[in-house]
N, C-alpha and C positions, 0 to 999 in steps of 0.2 A: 678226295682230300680238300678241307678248305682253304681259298688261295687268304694266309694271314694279309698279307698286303692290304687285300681288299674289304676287310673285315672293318669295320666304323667301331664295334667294341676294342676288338684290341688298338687300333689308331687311337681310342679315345685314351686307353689305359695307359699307350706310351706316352701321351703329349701331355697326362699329370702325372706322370713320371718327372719325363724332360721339367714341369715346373716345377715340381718337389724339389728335384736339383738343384733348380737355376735358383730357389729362394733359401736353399740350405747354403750354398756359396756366398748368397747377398749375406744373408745377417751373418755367417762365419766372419768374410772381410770386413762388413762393418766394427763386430767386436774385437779383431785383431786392430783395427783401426784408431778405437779409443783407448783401449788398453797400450797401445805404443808410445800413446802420447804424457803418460807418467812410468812405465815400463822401460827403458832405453832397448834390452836385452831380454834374454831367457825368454828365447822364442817356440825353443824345446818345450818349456816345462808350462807356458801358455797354451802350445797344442796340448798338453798329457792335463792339464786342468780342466781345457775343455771338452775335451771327450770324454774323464772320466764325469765331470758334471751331465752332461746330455745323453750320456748312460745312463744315470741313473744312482752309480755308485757312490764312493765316500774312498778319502785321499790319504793319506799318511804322508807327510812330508819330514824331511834332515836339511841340514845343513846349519850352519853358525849363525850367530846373529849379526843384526842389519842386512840381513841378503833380501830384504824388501818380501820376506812371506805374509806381512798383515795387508801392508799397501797393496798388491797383487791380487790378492783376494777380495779384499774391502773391494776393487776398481773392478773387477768382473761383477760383483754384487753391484751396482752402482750403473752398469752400461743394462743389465738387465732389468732394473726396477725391483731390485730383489731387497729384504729387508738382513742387513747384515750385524750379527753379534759375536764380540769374541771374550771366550770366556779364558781367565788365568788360572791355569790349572796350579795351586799349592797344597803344601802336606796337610793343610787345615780347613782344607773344601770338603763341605759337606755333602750329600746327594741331593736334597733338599736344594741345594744355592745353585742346582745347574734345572732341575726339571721345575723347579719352585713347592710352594708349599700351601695349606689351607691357615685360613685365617678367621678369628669369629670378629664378626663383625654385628655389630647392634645397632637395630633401626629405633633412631630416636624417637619417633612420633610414637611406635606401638612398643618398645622395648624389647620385641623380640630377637632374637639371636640366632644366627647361624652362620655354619661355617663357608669361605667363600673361598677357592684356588687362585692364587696367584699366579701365574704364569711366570717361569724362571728364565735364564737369557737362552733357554736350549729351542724356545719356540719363537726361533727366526730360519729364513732358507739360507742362508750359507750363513754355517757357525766355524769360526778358528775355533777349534779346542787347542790354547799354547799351551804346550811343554806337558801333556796331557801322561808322563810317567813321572812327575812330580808330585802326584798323586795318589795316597793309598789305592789298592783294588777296587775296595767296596764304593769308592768315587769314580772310577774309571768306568764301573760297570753302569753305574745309571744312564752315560753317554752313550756306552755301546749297545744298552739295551734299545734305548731311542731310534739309532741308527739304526739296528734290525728290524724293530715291532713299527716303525715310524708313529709311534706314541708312548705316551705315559700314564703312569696307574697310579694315580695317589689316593688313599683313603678306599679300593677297592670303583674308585671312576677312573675310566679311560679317559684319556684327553687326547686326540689327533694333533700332528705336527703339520704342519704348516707344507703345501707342495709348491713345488718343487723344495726338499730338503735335501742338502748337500753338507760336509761335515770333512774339511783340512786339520788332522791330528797332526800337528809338531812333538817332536819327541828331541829330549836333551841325550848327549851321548851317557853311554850306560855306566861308563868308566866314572864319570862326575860323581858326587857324593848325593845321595838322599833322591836316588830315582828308582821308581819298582817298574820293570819292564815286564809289558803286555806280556799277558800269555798267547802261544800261538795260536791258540783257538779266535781270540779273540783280533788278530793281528791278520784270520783268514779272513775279517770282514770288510777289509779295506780293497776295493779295486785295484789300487794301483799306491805303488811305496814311489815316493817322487824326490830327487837330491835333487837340492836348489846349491847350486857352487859358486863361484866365484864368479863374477863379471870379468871380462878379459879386458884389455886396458882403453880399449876404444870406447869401451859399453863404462867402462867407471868414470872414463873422462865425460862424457857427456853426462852421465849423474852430474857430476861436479859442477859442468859447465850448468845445470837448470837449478842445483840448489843456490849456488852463488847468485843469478840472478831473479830468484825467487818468483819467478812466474807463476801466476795463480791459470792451473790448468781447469779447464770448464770440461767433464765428463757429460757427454750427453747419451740419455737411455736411449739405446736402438733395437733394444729387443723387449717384446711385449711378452706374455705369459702363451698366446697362442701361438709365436713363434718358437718357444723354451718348447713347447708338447707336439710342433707339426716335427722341431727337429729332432727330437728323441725318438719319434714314429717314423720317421725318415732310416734312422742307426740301424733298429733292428729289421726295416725290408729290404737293406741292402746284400744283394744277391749274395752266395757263399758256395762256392763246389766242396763238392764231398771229401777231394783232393787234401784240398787247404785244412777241413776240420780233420780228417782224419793228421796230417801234418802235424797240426796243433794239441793233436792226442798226441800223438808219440812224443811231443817234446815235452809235453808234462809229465808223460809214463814214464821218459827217460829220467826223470830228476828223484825215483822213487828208487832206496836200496832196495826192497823186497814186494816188490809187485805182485808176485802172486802167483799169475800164470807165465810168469815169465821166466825164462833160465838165467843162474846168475853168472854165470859166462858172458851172457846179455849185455850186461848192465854195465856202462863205461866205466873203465878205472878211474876216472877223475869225480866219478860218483861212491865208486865204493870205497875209495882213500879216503876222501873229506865228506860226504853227505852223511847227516846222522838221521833225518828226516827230509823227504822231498814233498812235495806240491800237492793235494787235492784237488776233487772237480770243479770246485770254485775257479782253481785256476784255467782250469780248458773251458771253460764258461767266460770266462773275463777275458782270456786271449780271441774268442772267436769275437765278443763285443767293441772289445778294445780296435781288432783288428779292421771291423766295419765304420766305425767311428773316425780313424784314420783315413781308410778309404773315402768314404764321403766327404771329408774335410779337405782332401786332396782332387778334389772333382773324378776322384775313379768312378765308372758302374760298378764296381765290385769289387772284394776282399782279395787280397792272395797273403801267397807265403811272405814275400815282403813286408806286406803290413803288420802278419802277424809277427816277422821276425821284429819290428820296431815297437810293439807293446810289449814283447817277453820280456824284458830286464826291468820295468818297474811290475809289470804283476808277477815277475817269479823271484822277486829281490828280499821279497820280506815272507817269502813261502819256501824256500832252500835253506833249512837249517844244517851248520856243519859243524864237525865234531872237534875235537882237541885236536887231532890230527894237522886242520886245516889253519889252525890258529896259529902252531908251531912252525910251521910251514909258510906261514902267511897267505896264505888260500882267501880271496873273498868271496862270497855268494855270487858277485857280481862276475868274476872270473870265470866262476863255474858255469853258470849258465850262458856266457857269451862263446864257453867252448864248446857246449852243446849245441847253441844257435849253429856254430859251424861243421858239427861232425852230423846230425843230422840231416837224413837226404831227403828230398823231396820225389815222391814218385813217378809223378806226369814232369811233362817240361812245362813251362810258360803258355806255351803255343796252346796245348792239348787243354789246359785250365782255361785260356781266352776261349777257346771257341766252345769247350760247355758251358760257359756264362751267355754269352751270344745269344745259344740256344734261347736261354733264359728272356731274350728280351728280341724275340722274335715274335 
């Protein structure tokens, strides 16, 4: 057998490992760094921005207004060099006014004419879509078509979107007048549903204290476009045991009424009283990603049940639909899935998932 120790490839493969690491933590701390400095709080929803950005995916945020969702976002666009658009989603957006439109244009020297695409505010890397169910369907879908295809077709031409593209959907509550809420299919394409709440009185006083004296904060970019791509390739070689994903199966299997192979004895009472529909693979896909994203961001070598238990409630919050039952009752999604996170067992212990990771970086 060969002694690994002595081995100059694998030495070499862990010491850019070890760098991978040490430069995925630098530019993490630095962007948590800039963003603090017009951010007072919401340290939570700063880590759930940036993993789901350097995944790769796309955000759906709630919460009331002034909770600082444009500033937040604009300030991460801004620490990265990134070009930032936020589009106002109303009852009288057209599709045209988000992916843009062709134009004829005529060259005066030869008179000839032809048509030329404008580019609409959808080709920038991180776009706000506000209040994006303010809007008819047939406007909703030009965004989310963008966000999947990561392009648009106008006139039968493609047109590529801009990389890294990243896309924060606000949504006004549904109770309000004159909102058309997403359909679920289209609400499976968001990574992660994110509630931005309330600053607690220490985090509002200190708002206070920087708006009264109007500091002009200077954001400086500290992340280049090769650091946005080493650390996104960094997320996805972040070790994972078999343990952990199969874990992260079951707690998405769990959140389904009628599974399949499964017996409905199975299936927890607090899914079959209130769940009218549970989670697709999307979701055990985003939980395994989610979950590595976190880990690296917390200087772990690798994923566990932990991390994955810390991404489940915004990628399972807007994929657990429930029925009248739970509305009666006052059941949230959020409930539900946090009692799952607890009935839910893990197979291995701690001990037994550390040391087949090891194995891994042996």
């Amino acid at each position: 057998m060969t002694d690994q120790s002595s081995d100059p490839t694998n030495q070499n493969g862990q010491h850019d490992a070890e760098q991978t690491l040490a430069h995925v933590r630098e530019t993490y701390a630095a962007l948590r760094t800039e963003i603090a400095k017009v951010m007072g709080g919401l340290s939570v929803v700063v880590v759930l921005f940036l993993s789901c950005f350097f995944c790769g995916g796309h955000a759906g945020g709630g919460g009331g207004p002034g909770l600082a969702k444009t500033l937040l976002i604009s300030t991460i666009a801004r620490t990265m060099s990134l070009d930032f658009s936020r589009i106002q989603f109303t009852p009288d957006l057209m599709p045209s006014d988000i992916t843009g439109t062709e134009v004829i244009e005529e060259d005066r020297t030869t008179g000839h004419r032809a048509l030329r695409f404008v580019h609409g505010p959808v080709f920038a890397n991180v776009i706000l879509a506000d209040e994006i169910n303010r809007t008819p369907p047939k406007t909703q879908a030009a965004l989310l078509e963008s966000m999947q295809e990561r392009q648009v077709t106008v006139g039968g031409v493609r047109h590529e979107l801009p990389t890294p593209f990243f896309v924060l959907a606000t949504q006004n509550p549904l109770e309000q007048e004159g909102t058309y809420p997403l359909p679920e299919a289209q609400l499976d394409r968001f990574m992660f549903q994110i509630l931005i709440k309330y600053p607690s009185e220490a985090e509002e006083l200190e708002v206070m204290r920087r708006s009264a004296h109007k500091a002009d904060v200077t954001i400086d970019r500290v992340v280049s476009p090769e650091d946005i791509t080493r650390v996104s390739d960094a997320i996805r070689k972040v070790p994972i045991s078999d343990e952990v994903m199969r874990y992260a199966l079951r707690l998405v299997r769990t959140t389904r009424v009628d599974e399949g192979d499964t017996e409905p004895a199975s299936v927890p009472a607090v899914v079959r009283d209130y769940v009218s529909w549970g989670a697709g693979p999307r979701a055990s896909e985003y939980l395994i990603l989610g979950a590595k994203a976190r880990a690296l961001f917390a200087g772990a070598t690798h994923a566990t049940h932990e991390h994955v238990r810390e991404v489940a409630v915004p990628v399972l919050r807007h994929r657990v639909l429930l029925n009248f039952n739970a509305e009666a009752d006052q059941v949230t999604a959020e409930g539900v899935i946090r009692g799952l996170i607890e009935g839910v067992p893990t197979e291995e212990s701690p001990e037994a998932v550390r040391a087949q990771m090891d194995d891994v970086y042996q």
